[in-house]
KETORZA-552465 format. One record per residue: x, y, z of N, C-alpha, C in turn; residue in three letters. Coordinates in steps of 0.2 Angstrom, whole numbers, plus 5000, padded with zeros to 4 digits. Atoms other than C-alpha are relative to their C-alpha. Layout:
KETORZA-552465
XYZXYZXYZALA...
***
This chain:
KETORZA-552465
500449955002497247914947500150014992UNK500049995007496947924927500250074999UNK500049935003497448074918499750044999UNK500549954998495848134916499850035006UNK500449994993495348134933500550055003UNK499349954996497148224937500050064997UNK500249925003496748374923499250015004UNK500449964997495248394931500050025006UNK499549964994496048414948500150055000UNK499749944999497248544943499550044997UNK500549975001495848614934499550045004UNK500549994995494548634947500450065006UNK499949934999494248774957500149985008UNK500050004994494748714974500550035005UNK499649964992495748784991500749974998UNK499150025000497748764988500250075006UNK499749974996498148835006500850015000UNK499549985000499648965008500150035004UNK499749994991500549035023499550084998UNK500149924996499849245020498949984999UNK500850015000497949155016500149975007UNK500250044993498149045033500150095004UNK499849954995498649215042499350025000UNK500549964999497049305037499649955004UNK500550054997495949155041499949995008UNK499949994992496849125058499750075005UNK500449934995496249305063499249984998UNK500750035000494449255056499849965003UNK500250064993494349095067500050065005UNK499749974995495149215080499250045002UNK500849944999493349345078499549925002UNK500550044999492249195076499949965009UNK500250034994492649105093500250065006UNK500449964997492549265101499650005006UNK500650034998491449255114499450094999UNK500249965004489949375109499950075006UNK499949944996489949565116499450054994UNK500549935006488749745109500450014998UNK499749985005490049795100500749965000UNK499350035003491149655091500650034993UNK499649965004492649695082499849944994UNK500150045009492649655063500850014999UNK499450015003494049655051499950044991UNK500049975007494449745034500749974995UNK499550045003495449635023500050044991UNK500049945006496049755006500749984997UNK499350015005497249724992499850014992UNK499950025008497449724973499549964999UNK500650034999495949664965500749914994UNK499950075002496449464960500449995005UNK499350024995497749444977499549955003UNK500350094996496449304983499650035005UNK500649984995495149424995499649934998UNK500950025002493549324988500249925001UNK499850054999494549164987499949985008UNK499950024992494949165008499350025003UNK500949984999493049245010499649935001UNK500550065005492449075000500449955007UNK499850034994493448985013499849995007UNK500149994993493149035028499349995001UNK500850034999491149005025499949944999UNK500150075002491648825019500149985008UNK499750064992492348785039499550035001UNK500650004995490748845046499550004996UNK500750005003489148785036499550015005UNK500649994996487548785040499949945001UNK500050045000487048665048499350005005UNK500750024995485148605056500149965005UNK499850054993484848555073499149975001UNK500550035001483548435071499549995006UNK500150014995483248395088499450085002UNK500349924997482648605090499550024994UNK500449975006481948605072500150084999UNK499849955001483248755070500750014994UNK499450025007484448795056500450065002UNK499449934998486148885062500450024995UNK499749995004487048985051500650055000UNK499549954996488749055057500150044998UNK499549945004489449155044499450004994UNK500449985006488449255030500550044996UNK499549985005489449285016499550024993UNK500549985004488649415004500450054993UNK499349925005489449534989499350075001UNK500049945002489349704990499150034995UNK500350015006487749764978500550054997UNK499449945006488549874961499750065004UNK499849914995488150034972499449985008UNK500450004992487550084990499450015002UNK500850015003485650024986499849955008UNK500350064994484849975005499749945000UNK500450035002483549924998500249924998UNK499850075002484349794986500449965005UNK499950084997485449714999499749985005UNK500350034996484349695011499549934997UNK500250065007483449584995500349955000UNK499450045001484949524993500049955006UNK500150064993485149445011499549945000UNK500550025000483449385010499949954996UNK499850065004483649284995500549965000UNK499550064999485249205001499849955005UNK500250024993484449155016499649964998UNK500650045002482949075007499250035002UNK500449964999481949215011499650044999UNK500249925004481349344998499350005001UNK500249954996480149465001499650024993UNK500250005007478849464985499850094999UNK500549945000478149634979500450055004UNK499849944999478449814984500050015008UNK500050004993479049845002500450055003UNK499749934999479749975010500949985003UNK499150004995481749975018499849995006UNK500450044990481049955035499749945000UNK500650064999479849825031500649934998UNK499150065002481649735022500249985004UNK499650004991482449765039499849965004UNK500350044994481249695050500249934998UNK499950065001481249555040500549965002UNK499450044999482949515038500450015005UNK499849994995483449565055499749925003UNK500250074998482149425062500449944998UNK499550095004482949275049500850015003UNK499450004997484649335056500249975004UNK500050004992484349325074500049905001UNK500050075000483649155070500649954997UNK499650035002484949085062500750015004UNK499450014994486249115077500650054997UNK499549985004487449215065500750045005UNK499349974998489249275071500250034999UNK499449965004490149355057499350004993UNK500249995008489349445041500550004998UNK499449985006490649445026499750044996UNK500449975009490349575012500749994997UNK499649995005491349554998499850054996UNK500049945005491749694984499850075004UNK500249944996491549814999499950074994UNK499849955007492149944983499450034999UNK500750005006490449934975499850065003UNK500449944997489950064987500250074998UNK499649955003491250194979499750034993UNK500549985005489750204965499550055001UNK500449974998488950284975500050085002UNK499649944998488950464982500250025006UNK499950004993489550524997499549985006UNK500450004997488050545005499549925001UNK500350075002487350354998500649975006UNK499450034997489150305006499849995008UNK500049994993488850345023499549965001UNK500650024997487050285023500149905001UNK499850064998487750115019500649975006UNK499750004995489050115030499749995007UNK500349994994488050155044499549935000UNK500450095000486850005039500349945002UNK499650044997488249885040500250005008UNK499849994992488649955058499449995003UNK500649994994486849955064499949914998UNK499950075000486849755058500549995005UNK499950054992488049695067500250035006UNK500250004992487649785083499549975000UNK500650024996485949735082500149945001UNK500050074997486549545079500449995005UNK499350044997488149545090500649964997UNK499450025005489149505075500550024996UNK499450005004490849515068499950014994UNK500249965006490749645053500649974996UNK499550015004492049585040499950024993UNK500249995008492349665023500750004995UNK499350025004493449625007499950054995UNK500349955006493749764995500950034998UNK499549985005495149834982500250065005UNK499949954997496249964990499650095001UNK500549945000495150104984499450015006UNK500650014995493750064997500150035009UNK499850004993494850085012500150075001UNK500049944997494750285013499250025001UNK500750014999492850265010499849985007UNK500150024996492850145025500550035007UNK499549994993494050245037499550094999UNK500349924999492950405033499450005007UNK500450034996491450315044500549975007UNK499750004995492450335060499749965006UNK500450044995491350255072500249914997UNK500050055003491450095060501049984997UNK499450025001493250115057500649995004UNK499550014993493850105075499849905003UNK500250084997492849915077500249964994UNK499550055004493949855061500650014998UNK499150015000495649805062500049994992UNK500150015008496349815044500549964999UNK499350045003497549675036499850014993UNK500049995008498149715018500649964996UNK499750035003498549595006500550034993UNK499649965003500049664994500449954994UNK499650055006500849594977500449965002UNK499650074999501649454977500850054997UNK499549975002503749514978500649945000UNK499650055003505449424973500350015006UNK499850004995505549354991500049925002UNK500050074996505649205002499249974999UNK500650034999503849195002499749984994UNK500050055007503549194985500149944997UNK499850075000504449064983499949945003UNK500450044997503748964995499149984998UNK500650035004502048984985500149964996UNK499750045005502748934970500049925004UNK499850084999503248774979499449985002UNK500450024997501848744988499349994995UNK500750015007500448774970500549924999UNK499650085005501748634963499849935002UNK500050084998501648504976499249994999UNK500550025002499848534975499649974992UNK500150035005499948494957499949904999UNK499850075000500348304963500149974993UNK499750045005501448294948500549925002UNK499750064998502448134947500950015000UNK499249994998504148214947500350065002UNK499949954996504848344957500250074994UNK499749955004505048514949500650045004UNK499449964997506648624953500150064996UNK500049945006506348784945500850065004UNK499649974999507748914944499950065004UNK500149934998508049084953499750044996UNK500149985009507749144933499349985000UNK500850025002506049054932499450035005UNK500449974993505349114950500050084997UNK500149935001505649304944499549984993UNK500550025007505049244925499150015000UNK500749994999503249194934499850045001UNK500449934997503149354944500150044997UNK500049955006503549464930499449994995UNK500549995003502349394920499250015003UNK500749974997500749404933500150045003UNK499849924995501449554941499849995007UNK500250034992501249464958499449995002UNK500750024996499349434958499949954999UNK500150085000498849304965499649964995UNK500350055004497449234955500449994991UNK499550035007498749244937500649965002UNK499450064997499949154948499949925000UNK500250065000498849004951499849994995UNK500050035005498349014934500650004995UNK499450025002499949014927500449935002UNK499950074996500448864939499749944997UNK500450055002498948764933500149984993UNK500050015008499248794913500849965002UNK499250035000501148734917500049925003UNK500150074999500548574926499649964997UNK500250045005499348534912500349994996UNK499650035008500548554898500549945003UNK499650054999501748444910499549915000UNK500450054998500348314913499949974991UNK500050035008499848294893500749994996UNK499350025004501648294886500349945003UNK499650074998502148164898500550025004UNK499449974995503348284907500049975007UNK500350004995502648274922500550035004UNK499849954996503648414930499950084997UNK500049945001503848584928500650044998UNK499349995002505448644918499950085001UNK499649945000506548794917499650024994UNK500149975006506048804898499549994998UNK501049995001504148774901500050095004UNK500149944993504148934915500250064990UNK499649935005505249054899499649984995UNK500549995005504048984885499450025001UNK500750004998502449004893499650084998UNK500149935004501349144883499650025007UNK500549994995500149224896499350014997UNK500650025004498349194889499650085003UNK500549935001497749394897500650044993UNK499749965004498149534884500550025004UNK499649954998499749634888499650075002UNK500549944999498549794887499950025005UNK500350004995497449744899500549995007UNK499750024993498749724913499850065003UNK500149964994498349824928500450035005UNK499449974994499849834938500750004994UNK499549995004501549864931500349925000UNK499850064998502549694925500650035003UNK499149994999504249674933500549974997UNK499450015006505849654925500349965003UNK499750074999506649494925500950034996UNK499249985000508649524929500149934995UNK499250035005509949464915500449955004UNK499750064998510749304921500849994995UNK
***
């Protein structure tokens, strides 16, 4: 493979599986093969915003496309992976659905007349599990808005038979435990900072070998804390810190990933804007 072709590799925005992303996914297969019931369990997956929700979301609708069944002159589509709208607007996401779908809905129409619609295109399409992403967005809203959406999402998937799944920043998850009817049919898993453990350290190794540098990296005890100090354990500045480490290694000709690349390395967000506390990297 040419060099270009290997920077636009580690460039490129694709799936570099890790043990706590298979975990969630494994419980996702888990709902999908299910067999179907009136009231299917869902799932509430919540963490720090950049720890990889939206990421394992994007995933888990890439194993189950759509696919046509030519023979029936029918198009199945397992999984509907939607975001959130920026507040708890019916209206809009039912719009929203409708346009993902290849469905919209021209002209002024009423919430019911939305519903009908998008209830129909559902049914047909066999669907299994909805995803919402940015579950949060609804925290825009006001209590009263809050509820009305909640309640929408729960009257979906009873009417399809489908496994309700939502992704949202820790803030969302007292929003969604207030709608108690809907917070007894989602089991919750929570994704948490990345910490100076075993596991950590098995991501590290695991972005590296994805890097398919041509020489083995051996990083220190001192460079594993250095990364997580500098992204503060979240995950998406973890993989980008990884990836700018195997660019600089792949154009300089290094072709690993040193000790004194990891303690150089400037971090390209502002210090300002960090969101979570950094951690301190012990004196050796």
């Amino acid at each position: 493979m040419e060099t270009n072709e290997r920077l636009d590799l580690v460039r490129s925005d694709r799936w570099i599986a890790f043990d706590r992303a298979n975990i969630v996914l494994n419980r996702l297969t888990s709902l999908m093969e299910m067999p179907r019931q009136s009231r299917m369990p869902g799932l509430m997956v919540y963490g720090s915003s950049g720890i990889g929700k939206t990421m394992i979301a994007k995933r888990m609708e890439s194993l189950y496309p759509t696919q046509y069944e030519a023979d029936i002159g029918v198009t199945q589509t397992p999984i509907l992976l939607l975001q959130a709208p920026p507040a708890p607007d019916e209206r809009r996401f039912y719009q929203h659905i409708l346009a993902s779908i290849g469905a919209p809905m021209w002209g002024r129409h009423t919430v019911s007349e939305l519903e009908v619609r998008a209830l129909s295109h559902l049914r047909d399409m066999d669907l299994k599990m909805i995803m919402i992403d940015e579950v949060h967005n609804l925290l825009a809203g006001s209590y009263r808005e809050q509820r009305r959406f909640l309640n929408m999402l729960r009257f979906l998937a009873n009417d399809l038979s489908a496994s309700l799944v939502v992704f949202g920043v820790n803030e969302a998850v007292d929003a969604i435990r207030g709608d108690e009817q809907l917070a007894r049919r989602l089991d919750e898993h929570f994704l948490p900072l990345w910490e100076d453990d075993i596991e950590f350290s098995r991501l590290i190794q695991t972005l590296i070998a994805a890097m398919q540098l041509e020489r083995g990296s051996s990083l220190s005890v001192h460079s594993l804390r250095t990364i997580l100090g500098m992204t503060g354990g979240v995950t998406s500045r973890v993989f980008t810190m990884v990836k700018a480490l195997a660019i600089d290694a792949i154009e300089t000709g290094e072709e690993r990933i040193t000790d004194e690349a990891v303690q150089a390395w400037q971090p390209i967000w502002a210090k300002h804007s960090w969101s979570i506390r950094r951690q301190p990297v012990p004196a050796f």
